[in-house]
C-alpha angles and dihedrals in degrees: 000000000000140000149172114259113197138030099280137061096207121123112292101266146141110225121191095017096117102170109023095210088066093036092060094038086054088051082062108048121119088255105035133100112274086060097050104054097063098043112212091029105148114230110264107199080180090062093048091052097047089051104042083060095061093052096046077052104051089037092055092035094241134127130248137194117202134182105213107191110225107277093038090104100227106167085069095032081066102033097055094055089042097049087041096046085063091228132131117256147201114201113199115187129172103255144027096240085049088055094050095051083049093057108037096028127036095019092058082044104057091035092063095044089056101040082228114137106220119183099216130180138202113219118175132156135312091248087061101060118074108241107208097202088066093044092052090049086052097051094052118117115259087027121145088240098043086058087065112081090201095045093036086056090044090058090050090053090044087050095062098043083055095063093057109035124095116195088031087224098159087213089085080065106097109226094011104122133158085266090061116113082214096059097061083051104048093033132072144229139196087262109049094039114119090203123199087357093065114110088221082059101128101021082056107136085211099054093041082050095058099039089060089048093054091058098035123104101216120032125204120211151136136262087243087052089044091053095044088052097057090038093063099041085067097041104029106021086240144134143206112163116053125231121273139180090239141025119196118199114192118179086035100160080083099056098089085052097049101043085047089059100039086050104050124093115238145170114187129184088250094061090052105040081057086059091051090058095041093049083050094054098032107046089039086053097048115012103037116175104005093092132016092247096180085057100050088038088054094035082063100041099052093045085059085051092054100042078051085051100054100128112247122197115256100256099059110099124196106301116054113203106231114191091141139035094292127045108236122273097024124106108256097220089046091050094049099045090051092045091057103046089052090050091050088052086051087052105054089044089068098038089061096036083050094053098046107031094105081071102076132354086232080073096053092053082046096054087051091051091055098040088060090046096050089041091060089034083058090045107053097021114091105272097051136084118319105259099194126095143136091275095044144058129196124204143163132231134206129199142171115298101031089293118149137175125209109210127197099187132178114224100247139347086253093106082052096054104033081074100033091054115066109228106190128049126355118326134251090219128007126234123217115188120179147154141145080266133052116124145326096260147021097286105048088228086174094056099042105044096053082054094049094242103104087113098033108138104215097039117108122200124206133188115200114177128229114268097224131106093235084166088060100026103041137039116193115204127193120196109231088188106050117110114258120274097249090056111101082228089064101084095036088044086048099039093059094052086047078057097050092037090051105044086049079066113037094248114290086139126137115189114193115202128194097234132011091248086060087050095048091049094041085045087050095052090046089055087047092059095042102051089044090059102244098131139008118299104261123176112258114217111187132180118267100022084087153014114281084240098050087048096056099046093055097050094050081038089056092043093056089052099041100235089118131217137200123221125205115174134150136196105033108016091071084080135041093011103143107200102156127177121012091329089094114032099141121059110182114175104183101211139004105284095239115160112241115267089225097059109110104230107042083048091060090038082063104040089054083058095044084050083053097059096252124112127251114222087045099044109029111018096034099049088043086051093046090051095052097045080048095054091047095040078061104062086070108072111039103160140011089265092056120119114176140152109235112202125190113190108201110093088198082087072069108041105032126076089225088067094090098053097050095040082050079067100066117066107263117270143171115290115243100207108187143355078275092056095042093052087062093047093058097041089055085054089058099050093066097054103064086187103048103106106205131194128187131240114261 
């Protein structure tokens, strides 16, 4: 999708801006025009700064890395500069939600501030595009899906939706989320694309995607995008994004995850039981009778169940360490003898494709499916080449319903960005990289270094605080009394003050937890106090029984009517959860966000350090910890306007040395020092809200 910004359709320019860095400091005068396009705006000097920096950056053709506290207003603080610098731009940003607000929301409105036309596109991932070759095959009579009532009902209803969009984007689809059976069938991938032969050819929403961003000034995306796209000009020659004068990177402090994942190289079960089902089809479809396709389809999908099935001793969770033949905690003879009947499955699969491929081109595309398959199977399976390395880690995980994923993972994304970065002279492109969190101290030391530019010359760094009174607008309390987080007693104990806190204030309450495990036990207790009586009988919202986006929605929706609702959720909800106003007034995280000391790659993150003389609690598991607790703290105060409780229920913030440190990470609020206290605190809270309707516990 792409589209003009601005009331004019000349070239993207910035006539009469002579020197940027007076250009941008003239936007944000107090009568100029970035003020005065959103009337009773309060003057940020942390925004100026922020984005003074940027255009001293683009003008000398450096990088900068900046932490915007949250209220600094970065995403404008970066796209004034860029629009009036007159460059062309790719704007990569953590989430496609995040992408979307970036496009329809703040480009029009800096466009508009500025008077500057901009031609901007949003580019996101193949899976996110409807492919109408796929939709047509599922809607064909006799197909697996038509034979579903349900799934047969939700293509019709697809198929409406596909005469009337535009981009294609399945996120205008309401109830369509990643976790949907329809979107594998009416979406494509790399591997089941039929490319240039397919009859969609030129009305592909891919294709028409791509083609906007390739003439668009400025081009929207996300980190996943940015890493793919990197991924296949080294494999493939080929490229997606087009080259620009700047690239801004905002979220950044994803950036080292993300590029970790997209760079890894995986096969999962998942992977290999969909190739069971499209051998079945498609051999049956094109090459009938000259291989017993079900047999060889079944014979590969039970071998993926039964390497699933490999018996595992009962302390191993879901990730096994495997620096040797065997991953740990699985019996060596049982490991082999399932590795080797799926490779043979595997096998098989290409011997018959291979004989028979001349027969279709849907089984060429099939045979190349399979070779890239059996290539990373080879190379991450035992037999092939040793996949561990001082740069490297290998795992297993292990999920529901025997599924099961092998991971061959570098240690960080630093090898990626210390060639993407120029490090001498000025730059052909600069690089801006920003987010409310970004390190501990001036020099980011935690994000550089997992990119590989904490010693990059021509790489500034740039703290800008957040502009909010977090002394006067927030309270933190810490429990002294509550068991430790280890003790089976801690989420019950927890879970009953959560219930007390929240029905003092009518909800409004959002518990964080460090696993889902940890949310469904916390969910559980909450339901237990509520249905014995022992407080009021506040809705309880947990993880996993709904979208992100459905959860959300009800809980603001609760807040609005005063019925009131509590929230616990894990993973993803720590970050980029937007609760403004009274709808959130109460923030609990359960325990310290460390990372667990038996996850792989943390655990090779550490030993590297170790090797390099540091120490790794201090230098790899505390600063990871501090980042999280940052991110959650964050969800709290969102405007100005914002009063909350933040709780932290891990007493060990009290009783370890390490507790200063990691409280030195928060902004710094008013001390809740005991349950009276924290009465008060949460009284004050009501009073403030004329129309919050509160009930005590019984």
């Amino acid at each position: 999708m792409s589209r003009w910004h601005g009331t004019a359709r000349a070239p993207l320019h910035a006539a009469g801006v002579v020197d940027l860095v007076q250009g941008v400091a003239a936007a944000f005068a107090a009568d100029g025009p970035r003020p005065a396009a959103r009337p009773g705006l309060r003057p940020r000097p942390g925004q100026l700064e922020m984005a003074l920096a940027v255009a001293q950056a683009l003008q000398a053709g450096e990088h900068l890395a900046v932490e915007a506290g949250t209220g600094v207003g970065k995403t404008f603080a970066y796209l004034v500069p860029v629009l009036l610098s007159g460059q062309r731009a790719l704007l990569s940003t953590a989430t496609q939600a995040l992408q979307d607000q970036l496009f329809t929301r703040d480009i029009p409105a800096v466009s508009r501030a500025l008077g500057l036309p901009v031609r901007a596109a949003l580019l996101k991932g193949r899976s996110s595009y409807l492919c109408l070759h796929r939709l047509e095959l599922a809607r064909t009579v006799g197909s697996t899906a038509q034979r579903d009532p349900a799934m047969a009902a939700g293509l019709e209803q697809v198929q409406r939706w596909a005469r009337l969009t535009r981009s294609g984007d399945v996120g205008e689809l309401d109830g369509l989320d990643e976790r949907s059976p329809l979107r594998p069938l009416i979406t494509s991938t790399r591997h089941n694309c039929v490319g240039t032969t397919c009859p969609q050819a030129a009305a592909c929403h891919v294709n028409l995607a791509r083609r906007q961003a390739s003439e668009a000034d400025w081009v929207v995306i996300n980190h996943h995008l940015f890493f793919a796209d990197q991924v296949i000009r080294e494999t493939e020659a080929v490229d997606w994004l087009p080259e620009t004068g700047v690239v801004v990177l905002d979220e950044a402090h994803q950036l080292n995850d993300t590029g970790v994942q997209l760079l890894s190289r995986s096969i999962a079960s998942d992977h290999l039981r969909d190739l069971a089902r499209e051998l079945g089809v498609q051999g049956q479809a094109w090459a009938r009778g000259l291989r017993p396709w079900a047999h060889l389809a079944l014979n590969l999908d039970q071998a993926c169940r039964a390497l699933g099935s490999v018996h595992r001793d009962t302390a191993t969770r879901s990730r096994s360490a495997w620096n040797n033949a065997t991953p740990v905690g699985l019996a060596p003879d049982a490991w082999l003898q399932a590795v080797s009947g799926l490779d043979q499955a595997l096998t098989a699969a290409l011997e018959a494709v291979s004989a028979t491929v001349q027969s279709a081109v849907e089984l060429a595309r099939l045979l190349d499916r399979i070779k890239t398959l059996q290539s990373t199977w080879s190379h991450l399976a035992p037999g092939g080449p040793s996949p561990v390395d001082a740069t490297s880690v290998r795992w297993m995980e292990w999920g529901a319903d025997r599924s099961w994923r092998m991971v061959r993972a570098p240690l960080d994304s630093a090898a990626r960005f210390s060639r993407l970065v120029p490090d001498t002279g000025a730059a052909a492109r600069s690089w801006i990289f920003t987010s409310a969190t970004l390190g501990h101290d001036d020099t980011l030391d935690w994000f550089t270094r997992g990119l590989g530019l904490a010693d990059h010359p021509t790489l500034r760094t740039l703290r800008v605080a957040s502009p909010f009174d977090h002394g006067e607008q927030a309270s933190l309390f810490v429990p002294h009394d509550l068991p430790e987080p280890s003790d089976a007693a801690h989420a019950p104990v927890l879970a009953a003050r959560v219930a007390q806190w929240a029905t003092r204030l009518g909800g409004r309450t959002l518990v964080l937890t460090t696993t889902l495990r940890a949310a469904s036990r916390m969910a559980e207790a909450l339901n237990e106090e509520v249905l014995q009586g022992r407080c009021a009988p506040v809705q309880v919202l947990a993880q996993g029984r709904l979208s992100r986006a459905a959860l959300l929605a009800r809980f603001r929706a609760a807040a609005s009517t005063g019925h009131g609702a509590i929230l616990v959720a894990s993973a993803s909800f720590w970050e980029g959860v937007d609760l403004a106003g009274d709808a959130l007034q109460l923030l609990v995280i359960d325990k310290l966000p460390f990372s667990s000391p038996d996850d792989p790659l943390m655990a090779a993150r550490a030993a590297r350090l170790e090797a390099q003389g540091l120490k790794a609690f201090g230098d790899a598991y505390l600063p990871e910890a501090a980042m999280a607790l940052k991110q959650g703290a964050g969800r709290l105060i969102r405007t100005e306007t914002d009063r909350g409780v933040l709780v932290i229920g891990d007493r060990r913030l009290l009783t370890r040395s390490y507790g200063l440190q990691l409280l030195g990470s928060l902004p710094p609020m008013r001390r809740v020092v005991d349950e009276a206290d924290m009465g008060a605190a949460l009284d004050a809270l009501v009073l403030t809200r004329s129309s919050t309707r509160a009930r005590p516990c019984s």
